[in-house]
BAGU-187552 format. One record per residue (C-alpha): residue number from 0; residue in one letter; x negated, y, z. Coordinates in nm, 3 decimals, decimal comma, padded with zeros to 5 digits, always signed. Each point is the difference from the previous one (the first is absolute). Example, Ala and Ser with C-alpha at 12.3 -4.5 7.8 and 13.67 -1.06 7.14 Angstrom:
# residues 2
node i 0	aa A	px -01,230	py -00,450	pz +00,780 $
node i 1	aa S	px -00,137	py +00,344	pz -00,066 $
***
This chain:
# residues 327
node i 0	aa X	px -04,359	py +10,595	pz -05,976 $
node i 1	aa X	px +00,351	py +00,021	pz -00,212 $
node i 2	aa X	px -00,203	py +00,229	pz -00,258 $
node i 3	aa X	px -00,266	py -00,260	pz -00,089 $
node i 4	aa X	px +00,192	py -00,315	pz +00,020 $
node i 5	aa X	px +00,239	py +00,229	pz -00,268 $
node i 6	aa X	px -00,304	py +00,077	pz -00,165 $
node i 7	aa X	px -00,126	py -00,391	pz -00,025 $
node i 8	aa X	px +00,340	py -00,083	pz -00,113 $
node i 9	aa X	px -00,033	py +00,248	pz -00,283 $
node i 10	aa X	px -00,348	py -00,053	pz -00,050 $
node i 11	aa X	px +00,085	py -00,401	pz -00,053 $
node i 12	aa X	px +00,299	py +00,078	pz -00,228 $
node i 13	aa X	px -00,201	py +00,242	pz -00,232 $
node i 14	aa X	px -00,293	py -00,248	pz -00,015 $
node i 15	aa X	px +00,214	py -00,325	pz -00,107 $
node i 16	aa X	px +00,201	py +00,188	pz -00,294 $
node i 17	aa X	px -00,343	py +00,158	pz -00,159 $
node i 18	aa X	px -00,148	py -00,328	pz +00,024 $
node i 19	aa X	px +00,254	py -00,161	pz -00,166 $
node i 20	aa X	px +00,101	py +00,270	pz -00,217 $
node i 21	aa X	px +00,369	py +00,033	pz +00,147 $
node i 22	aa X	px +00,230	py +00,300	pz -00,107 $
node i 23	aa X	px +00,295	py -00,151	pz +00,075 $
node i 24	aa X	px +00,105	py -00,100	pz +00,349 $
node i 25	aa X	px +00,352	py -00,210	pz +00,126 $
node i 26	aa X	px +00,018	py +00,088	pz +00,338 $
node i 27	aa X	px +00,258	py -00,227	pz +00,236 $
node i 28	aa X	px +00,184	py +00,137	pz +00,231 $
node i 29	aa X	px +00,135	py -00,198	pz +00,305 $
node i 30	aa X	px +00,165	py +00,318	pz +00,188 $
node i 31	aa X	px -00,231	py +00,032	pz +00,300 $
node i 32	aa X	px -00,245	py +00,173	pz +00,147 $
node i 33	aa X	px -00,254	py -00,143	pz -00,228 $
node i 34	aa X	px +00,164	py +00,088	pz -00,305 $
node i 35	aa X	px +00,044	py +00,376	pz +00,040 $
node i 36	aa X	px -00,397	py -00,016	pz +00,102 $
node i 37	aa X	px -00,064	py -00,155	pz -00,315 $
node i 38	aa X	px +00,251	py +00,274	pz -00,214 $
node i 39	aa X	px -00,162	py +00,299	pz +00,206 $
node i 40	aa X	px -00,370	py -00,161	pz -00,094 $
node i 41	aa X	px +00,050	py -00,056	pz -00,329 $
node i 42	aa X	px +00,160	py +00,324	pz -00,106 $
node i 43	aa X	px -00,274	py +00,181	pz +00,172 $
node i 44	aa X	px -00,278	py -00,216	pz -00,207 $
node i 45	aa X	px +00,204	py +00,049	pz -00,338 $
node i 46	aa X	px -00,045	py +00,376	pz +00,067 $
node i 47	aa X	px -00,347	py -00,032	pz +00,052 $
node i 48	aa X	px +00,029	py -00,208	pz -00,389 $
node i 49	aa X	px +00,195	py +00,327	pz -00,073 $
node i 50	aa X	px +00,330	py -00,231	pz -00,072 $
node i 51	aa X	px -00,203	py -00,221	pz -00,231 $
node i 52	aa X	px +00,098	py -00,316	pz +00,149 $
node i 53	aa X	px +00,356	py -00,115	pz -00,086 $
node i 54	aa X	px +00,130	py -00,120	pz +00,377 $
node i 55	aa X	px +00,369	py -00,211	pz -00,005 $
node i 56	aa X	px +00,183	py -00,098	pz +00,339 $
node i 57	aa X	px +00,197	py -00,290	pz +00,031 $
node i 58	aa X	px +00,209	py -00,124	pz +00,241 $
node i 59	aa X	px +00,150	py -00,356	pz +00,055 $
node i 60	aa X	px +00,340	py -00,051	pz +00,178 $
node i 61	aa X	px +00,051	py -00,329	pz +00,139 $
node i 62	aa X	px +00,360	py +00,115	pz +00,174 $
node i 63	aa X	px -00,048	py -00,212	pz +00,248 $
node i 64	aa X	px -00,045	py +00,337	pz +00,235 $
node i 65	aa X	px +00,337	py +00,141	pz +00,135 $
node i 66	aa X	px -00,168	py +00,335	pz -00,046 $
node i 67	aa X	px -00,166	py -00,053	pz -00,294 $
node i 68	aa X	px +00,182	py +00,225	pz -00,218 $
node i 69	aa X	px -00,068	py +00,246	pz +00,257 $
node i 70	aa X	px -00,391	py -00,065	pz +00,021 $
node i 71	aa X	px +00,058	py +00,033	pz -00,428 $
node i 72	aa X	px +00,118	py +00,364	pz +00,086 $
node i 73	aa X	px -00,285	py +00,064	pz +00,196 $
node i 74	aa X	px -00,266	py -00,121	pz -00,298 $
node i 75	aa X	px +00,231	py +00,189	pz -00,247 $
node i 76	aa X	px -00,004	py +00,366	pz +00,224 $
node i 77	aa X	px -00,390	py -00,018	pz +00,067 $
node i 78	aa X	px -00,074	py -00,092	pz -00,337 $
node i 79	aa X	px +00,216	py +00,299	pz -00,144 $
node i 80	aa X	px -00,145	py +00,271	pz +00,252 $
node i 81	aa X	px -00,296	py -00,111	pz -00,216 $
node i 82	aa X	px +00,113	py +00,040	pz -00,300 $
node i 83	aa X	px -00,087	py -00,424	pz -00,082 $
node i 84	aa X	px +00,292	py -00,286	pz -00,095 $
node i 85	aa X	px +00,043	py -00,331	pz +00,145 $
node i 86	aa X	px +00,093	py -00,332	pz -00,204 $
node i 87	aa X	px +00,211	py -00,196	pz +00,216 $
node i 88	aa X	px +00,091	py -00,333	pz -00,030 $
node i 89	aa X	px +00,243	py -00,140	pz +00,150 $
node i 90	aa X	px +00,058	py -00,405	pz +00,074 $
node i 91	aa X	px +00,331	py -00,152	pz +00,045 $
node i 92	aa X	px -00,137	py -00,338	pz +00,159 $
node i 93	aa X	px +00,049	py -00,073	pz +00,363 $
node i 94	aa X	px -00,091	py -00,226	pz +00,254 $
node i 95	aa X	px -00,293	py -00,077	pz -00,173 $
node i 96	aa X	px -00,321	py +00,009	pz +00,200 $
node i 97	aa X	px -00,281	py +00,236	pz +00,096 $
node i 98	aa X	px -00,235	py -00,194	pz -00,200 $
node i 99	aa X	px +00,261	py -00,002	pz -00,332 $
node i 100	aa X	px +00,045	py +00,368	pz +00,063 $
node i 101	aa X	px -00,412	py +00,063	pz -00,023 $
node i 102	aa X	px -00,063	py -00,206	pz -00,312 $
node i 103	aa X	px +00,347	py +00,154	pz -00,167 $
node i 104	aa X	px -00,170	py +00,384	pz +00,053 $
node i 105	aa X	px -00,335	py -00,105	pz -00,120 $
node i 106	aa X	px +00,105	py -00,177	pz -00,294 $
node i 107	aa X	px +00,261	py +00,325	pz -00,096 $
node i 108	aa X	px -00,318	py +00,259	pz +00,108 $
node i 109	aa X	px -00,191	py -00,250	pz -00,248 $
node i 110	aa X	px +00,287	py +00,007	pz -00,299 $
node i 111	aa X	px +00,026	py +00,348	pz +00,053 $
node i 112	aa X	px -00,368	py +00,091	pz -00,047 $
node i 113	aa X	px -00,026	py -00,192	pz -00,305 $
node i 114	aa X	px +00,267	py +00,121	pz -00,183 $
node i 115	aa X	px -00,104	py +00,365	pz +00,050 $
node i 116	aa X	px -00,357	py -00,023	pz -00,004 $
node i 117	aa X	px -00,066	py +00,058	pz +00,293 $
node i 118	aa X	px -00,401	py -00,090	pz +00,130 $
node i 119	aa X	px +00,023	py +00,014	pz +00,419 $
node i 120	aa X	px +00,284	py -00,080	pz +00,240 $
node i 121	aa X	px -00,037	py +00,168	pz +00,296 $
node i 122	aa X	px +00,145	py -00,161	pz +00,329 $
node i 123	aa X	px +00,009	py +00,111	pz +00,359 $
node i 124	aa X	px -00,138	py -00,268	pz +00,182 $
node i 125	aa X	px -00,183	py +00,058	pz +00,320 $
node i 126	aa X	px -00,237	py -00,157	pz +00,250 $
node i 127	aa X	px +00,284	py -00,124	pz +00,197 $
node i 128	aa X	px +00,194	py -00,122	pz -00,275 $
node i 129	aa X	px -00,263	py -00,244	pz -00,085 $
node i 130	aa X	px -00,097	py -00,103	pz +00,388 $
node i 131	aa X	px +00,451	py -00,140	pz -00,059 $
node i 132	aa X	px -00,083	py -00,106	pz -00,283 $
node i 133	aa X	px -00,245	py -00,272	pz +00,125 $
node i 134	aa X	px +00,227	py -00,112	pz +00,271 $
node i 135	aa X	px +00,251	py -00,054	pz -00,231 $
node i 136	aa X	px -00,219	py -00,181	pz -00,241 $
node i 137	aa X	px -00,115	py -00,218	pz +00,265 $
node i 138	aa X	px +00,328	py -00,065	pz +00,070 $
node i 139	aa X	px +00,090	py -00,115	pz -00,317 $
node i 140	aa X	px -00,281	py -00,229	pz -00,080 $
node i 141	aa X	px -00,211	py +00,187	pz -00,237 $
node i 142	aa X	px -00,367	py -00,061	pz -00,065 $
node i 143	aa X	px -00,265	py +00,257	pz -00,068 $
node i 144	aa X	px +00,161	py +00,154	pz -00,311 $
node i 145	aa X	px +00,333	py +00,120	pz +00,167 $
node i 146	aa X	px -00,196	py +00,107	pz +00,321 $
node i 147	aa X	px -00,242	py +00,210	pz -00,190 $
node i 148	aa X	px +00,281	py +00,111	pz -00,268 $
node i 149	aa X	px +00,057	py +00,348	pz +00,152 $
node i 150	aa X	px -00,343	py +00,187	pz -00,143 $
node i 151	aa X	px -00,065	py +00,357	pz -00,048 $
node i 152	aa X	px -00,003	py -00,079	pz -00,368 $
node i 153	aa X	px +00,122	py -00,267	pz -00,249 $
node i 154	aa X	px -00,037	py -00,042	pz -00,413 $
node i 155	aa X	px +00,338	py -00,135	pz -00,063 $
node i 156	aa X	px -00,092	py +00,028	pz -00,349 $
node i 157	aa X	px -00,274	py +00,112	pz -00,203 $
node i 158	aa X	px +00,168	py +00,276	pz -00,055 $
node i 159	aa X	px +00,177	py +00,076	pz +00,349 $
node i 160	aa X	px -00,094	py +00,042	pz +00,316 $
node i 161	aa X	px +00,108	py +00,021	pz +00,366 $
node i 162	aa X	px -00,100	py +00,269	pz +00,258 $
node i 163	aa X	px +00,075	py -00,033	pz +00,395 $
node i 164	aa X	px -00,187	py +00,346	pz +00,096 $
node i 165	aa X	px +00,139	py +00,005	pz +00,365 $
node i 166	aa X	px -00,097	py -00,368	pz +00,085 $
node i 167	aa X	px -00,273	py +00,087	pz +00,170 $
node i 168	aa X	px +00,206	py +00,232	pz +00,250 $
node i 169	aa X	px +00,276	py -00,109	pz +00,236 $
node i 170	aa X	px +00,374	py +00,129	pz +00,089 $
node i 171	aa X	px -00,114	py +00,222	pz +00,268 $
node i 172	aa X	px -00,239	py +00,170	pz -00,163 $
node i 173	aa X	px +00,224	py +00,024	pz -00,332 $
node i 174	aa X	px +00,264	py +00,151	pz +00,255 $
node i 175	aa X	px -00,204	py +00,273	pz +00,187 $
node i 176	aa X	px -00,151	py +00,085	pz -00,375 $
node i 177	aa X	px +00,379	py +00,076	pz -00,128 $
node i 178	aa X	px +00,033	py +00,175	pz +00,332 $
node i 179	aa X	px -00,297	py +00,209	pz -00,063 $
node i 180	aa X	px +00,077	py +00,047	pz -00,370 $
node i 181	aa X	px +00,396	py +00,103	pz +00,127 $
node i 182	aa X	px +00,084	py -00,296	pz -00,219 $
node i 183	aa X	px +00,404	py -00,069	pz +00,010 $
node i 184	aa X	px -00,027	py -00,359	pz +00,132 $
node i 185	aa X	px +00,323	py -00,247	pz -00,010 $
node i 186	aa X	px +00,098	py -00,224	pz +00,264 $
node i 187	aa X	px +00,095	py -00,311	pz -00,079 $
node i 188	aa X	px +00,251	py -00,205	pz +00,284 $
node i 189	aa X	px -00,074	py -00,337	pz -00,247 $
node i 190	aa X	px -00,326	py +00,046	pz +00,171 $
node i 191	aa X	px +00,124	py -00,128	pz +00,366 $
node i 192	aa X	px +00,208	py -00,242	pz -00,148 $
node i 193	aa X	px -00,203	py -00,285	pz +00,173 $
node i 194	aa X	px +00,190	py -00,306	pz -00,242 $
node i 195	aa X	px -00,242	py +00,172	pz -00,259 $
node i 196	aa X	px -00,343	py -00,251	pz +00,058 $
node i 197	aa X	px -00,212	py +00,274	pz -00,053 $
node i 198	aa X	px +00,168	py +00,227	pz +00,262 $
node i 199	aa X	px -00,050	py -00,288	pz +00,198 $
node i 200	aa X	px -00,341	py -00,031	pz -00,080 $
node i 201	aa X	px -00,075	py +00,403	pz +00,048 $
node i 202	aa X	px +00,172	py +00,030	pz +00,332 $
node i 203	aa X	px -00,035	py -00,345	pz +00,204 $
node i 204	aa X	px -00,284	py -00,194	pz -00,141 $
node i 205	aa X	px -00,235	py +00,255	pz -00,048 $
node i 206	aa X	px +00,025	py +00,189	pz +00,298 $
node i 207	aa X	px -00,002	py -00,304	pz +00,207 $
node i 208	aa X	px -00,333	py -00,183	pz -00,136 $
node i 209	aa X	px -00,120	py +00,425	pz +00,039 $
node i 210	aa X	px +00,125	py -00,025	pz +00,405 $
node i 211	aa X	px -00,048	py -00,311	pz +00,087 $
node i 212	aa X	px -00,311	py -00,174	pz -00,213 $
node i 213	aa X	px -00,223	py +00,218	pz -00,188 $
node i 214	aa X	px -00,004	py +00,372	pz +00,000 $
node i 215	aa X	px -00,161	py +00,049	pz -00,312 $
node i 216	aa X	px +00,163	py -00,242	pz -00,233 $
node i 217	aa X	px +00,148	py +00,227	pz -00,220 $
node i 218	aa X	px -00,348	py +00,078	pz -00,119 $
node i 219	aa X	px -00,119	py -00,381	pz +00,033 $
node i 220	aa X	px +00,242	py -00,137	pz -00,212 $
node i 221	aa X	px -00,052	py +00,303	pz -00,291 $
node i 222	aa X	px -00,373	py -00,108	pz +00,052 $
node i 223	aa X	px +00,116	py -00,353	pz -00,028 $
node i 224	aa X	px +00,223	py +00,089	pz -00,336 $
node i 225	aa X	px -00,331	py +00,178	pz -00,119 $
node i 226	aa X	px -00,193	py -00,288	pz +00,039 $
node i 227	aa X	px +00,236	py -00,281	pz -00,181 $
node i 228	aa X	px +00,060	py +00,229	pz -00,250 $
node i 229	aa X	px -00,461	py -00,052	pz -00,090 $
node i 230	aa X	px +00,093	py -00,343	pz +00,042 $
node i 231	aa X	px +00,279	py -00,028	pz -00,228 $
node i 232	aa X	px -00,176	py +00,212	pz -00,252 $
node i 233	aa X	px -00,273	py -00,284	pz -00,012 $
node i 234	aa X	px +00,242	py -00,267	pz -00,012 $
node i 235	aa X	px +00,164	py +00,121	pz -00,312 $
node i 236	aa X	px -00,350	py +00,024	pz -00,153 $
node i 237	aa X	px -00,088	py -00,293	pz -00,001 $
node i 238	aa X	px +00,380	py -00,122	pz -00,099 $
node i 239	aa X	px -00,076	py +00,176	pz -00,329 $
node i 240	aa X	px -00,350	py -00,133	pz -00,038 $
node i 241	aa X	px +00,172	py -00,323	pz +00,061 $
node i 242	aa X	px +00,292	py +00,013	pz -00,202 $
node i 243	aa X	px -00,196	py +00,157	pz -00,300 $
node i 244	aa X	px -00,281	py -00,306	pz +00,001 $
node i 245	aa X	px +00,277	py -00,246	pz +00,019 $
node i 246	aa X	px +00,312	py +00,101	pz -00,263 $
node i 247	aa X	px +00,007	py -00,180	pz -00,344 $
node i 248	aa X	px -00,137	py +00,241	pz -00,251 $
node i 249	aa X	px +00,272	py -00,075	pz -00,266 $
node i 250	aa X	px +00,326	py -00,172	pz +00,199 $
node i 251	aa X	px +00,207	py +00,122	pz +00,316 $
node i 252	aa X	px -00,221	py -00,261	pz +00,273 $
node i 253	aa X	px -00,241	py -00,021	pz +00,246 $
node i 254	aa X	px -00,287	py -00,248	pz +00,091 $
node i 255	aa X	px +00,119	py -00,102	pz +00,328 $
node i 256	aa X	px -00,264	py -00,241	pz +00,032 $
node i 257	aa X	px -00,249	py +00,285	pz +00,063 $
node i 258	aa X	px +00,215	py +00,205	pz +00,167 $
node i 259	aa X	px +00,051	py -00,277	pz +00,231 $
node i 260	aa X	px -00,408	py +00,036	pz +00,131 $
node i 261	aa X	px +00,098	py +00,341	pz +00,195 $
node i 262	aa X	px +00,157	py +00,105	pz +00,301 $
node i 263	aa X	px +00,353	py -00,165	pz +00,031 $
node i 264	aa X	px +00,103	py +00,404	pz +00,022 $
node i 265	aa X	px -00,182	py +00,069	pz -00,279 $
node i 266	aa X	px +00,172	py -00,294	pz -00,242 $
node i 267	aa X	px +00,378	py +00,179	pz +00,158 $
node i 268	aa X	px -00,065	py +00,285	pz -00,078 $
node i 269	aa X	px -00,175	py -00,054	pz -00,345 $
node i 270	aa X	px +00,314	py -00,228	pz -00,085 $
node i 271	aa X	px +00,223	py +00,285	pz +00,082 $
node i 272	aa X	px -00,194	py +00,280	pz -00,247 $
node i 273	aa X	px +00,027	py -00,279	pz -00,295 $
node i 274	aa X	px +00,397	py +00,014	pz +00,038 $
node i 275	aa X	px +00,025	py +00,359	pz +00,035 $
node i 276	aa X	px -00,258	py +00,103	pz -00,257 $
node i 277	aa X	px +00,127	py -00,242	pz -00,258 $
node i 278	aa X	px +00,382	py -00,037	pz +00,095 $
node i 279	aa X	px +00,092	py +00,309	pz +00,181 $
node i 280	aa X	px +00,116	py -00,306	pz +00,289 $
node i 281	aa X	px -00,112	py +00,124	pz +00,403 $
node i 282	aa X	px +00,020	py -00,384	pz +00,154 $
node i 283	aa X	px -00,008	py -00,009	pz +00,331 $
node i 284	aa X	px -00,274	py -00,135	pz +00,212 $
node i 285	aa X	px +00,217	py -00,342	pz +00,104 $
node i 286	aa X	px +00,029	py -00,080	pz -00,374 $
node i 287	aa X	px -00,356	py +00,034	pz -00,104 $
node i 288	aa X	px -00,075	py -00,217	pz +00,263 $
node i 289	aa X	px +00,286	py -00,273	pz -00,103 $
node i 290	aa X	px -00,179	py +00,049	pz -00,376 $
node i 291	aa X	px -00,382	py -00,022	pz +00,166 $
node i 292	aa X	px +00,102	py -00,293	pz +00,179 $
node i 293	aa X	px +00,152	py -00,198	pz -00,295 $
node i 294	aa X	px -00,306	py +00,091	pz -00,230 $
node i 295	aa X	px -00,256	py -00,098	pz +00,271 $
node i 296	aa X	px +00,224	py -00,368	pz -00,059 $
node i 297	aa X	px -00,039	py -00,007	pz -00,350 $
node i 298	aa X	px -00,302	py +00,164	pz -00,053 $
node i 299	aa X	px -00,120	py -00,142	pz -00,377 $
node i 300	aa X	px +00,358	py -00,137	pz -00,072 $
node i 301	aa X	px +00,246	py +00,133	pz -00,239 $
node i 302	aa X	px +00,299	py +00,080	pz +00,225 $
node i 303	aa X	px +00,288	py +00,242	pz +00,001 $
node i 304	aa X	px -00,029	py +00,135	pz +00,362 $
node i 305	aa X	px +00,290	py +00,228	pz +00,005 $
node i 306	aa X	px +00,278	py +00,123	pz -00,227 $
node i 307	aa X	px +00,263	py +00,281	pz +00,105 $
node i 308	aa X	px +00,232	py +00,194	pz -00,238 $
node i 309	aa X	px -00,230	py +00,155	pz -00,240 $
node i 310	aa X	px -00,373	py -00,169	pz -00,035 $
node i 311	aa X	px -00,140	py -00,354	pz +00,057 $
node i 312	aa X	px -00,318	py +00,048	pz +00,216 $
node i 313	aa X	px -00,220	py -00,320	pz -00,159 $
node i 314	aa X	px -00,367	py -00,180	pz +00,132 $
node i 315	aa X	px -00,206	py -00,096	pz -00,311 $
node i 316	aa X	px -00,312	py -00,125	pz +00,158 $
node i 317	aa X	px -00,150	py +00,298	pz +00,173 $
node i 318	aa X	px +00,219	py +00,250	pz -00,149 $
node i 319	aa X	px +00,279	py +00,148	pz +00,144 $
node i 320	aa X	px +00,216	py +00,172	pz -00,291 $
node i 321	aa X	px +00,385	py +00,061	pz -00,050 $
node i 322	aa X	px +00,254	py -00,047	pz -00,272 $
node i 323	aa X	px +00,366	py +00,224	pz -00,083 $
node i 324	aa X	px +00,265	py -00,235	pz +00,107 $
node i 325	aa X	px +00,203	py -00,064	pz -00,324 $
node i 326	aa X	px +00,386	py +00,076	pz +00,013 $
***
């Protein structure tokens, strides 16, 4: 069983970069289990490309860790008994949270890429990573998008992309496959550390809806994720078809007047890809709503609905279009 799910892993890996046409790979290192998988996969799939592919590691200190410097050893001594280097980066920022800590490594991974051309970031992400991942998106409030954000693969750009080869596998198998592989595996004591939500999550919440409610929900709520994620996928289609039939051809607006005919989720969400298409601006979903509600109130009326620091967000009849504040 370890040999073919190693051999699906590969197989997965091998397909995506010849598809895309990727020969140069960012792979992100967390320290785990995962990540030496990852290393020990990739260097045997870059011999079978007889070193053609050009493979970076990268590593991403938060020092939040007591023992991370420790756990940094332990990247740096694997990575040299293979003759590879590590980028590390380390951030001086603390008591920020878990959720500041992801978007801070994704947006350095991101920076990173760019600037040295890299095509593919590779992360270790696995099947149970993603079944936390939902309970802590729940937890926070997300819709469909931040449920569904953890995918196998992502475009970040049209030039970069994001891998997650393991997600379809879960810790215990990852661990019995380093096992089998005689993998040096670290262990991490931040793990049990159970003020950490997601330690939290892995060790009381989980088990207990496992014990207590439903024996299978591990797999129910990946089947779940699987199915919002079809959902979401249609959503956003016909956000675009929507957004694309209703933008001004010439000026920075919308016709709100026939967005306003759809789904009330629809007309949010729509909303929300004019100011980030057009103005780089992610509103939130409480202040499209405060801007739907004040246009469904003035609805043929020339009216400034709402100002803030930088633009003047104006009604002209049905079109909703904004101005550069003036200094």
């Amino acid at each position: 069983m370890s040999a073919a799910k190693l051999k699906k892993i590969r197989n997965s890996i091998k397909k995506f970069t010849k598809n895309k046409e990727i020969n140069s790979i960012l792979v992100a290192l967390s320290g785990g289990q995962d990540s030496i998988l990852l290393i020990k996969i990739l260097e045997k799939i870059n011999e079978i490309y007889e070193k053609k592919l050009k493979i970076s590691y990268i590593h991403i200190d938060h020092q939040w860790k007591s023992n991370s410097i420790q756990q940094i050893e332990h990247i740096i001594s694997y990575s040299k008994s293979i003759y590879k280097n590590v980028i590390i980066y380390q951030i001086y920022q603390h008591n920020i949270s878990e959720d500041e800590c992801r978007k801070q490594r994704y947006h350095i991974l991101k920076q990173h890429a760019i600037k040295y051309k890299y095509k593919l970031i590779i992360t270790g992400h696995n099947k149970t990573d993603k079944i936390e991942t939902f309970f802590q998106n729940v937890h926070r409030g997300c819709g469909l998008e931040g449920i569904t954000s953890l995918n196998i693969h992502n475009e970040i750009t049209d030039k970069l992309f994001i891998l997650r080869p393991l997600l379809d596998i879960d810790k215990e198998n990852i661990y019995w496959l380093c096992k089998k592989l005689q993998l040096p595996i670290w262990s991490d004591s931040t793990n049990y550390i159970y003020r950490i939500k997601r330690n939290r999550v892995r060790y009381e919440l989980i088990p207990y809806l496992n014990n207590f409610l439903n024996n299978k929900i591990k797999s129910n709520i990946v089947s779940l994720i699987k199915h919002y994620h079809y959902e979401n996928e249609y959503i956003k289609q016909n956000i675009i078809k929507l957004y694309l039939k209703s933008k001004h051809r010439f000026k920075i607006a919308i016709n709100y007047h026939y967005i306003s005919q759809h789904n009330f989720n629809l007309q949010i969400r729509t909303i929300q890809l004019f100011y980030l298409h057009n103005l780089q601006l992610n509103l939130d979903k409480k202040k499209i709503i405060k801007i739907i509600t004040k246009m469904n109130k003035s609805l043929y009326k020339l009216k400034i609905i709402l100002e803030d620091q930088h633009f003047i967000h104006i009604l002209n009849k049905i079109w909703l279009y904004v101005e550069v504040q003036n200094k």
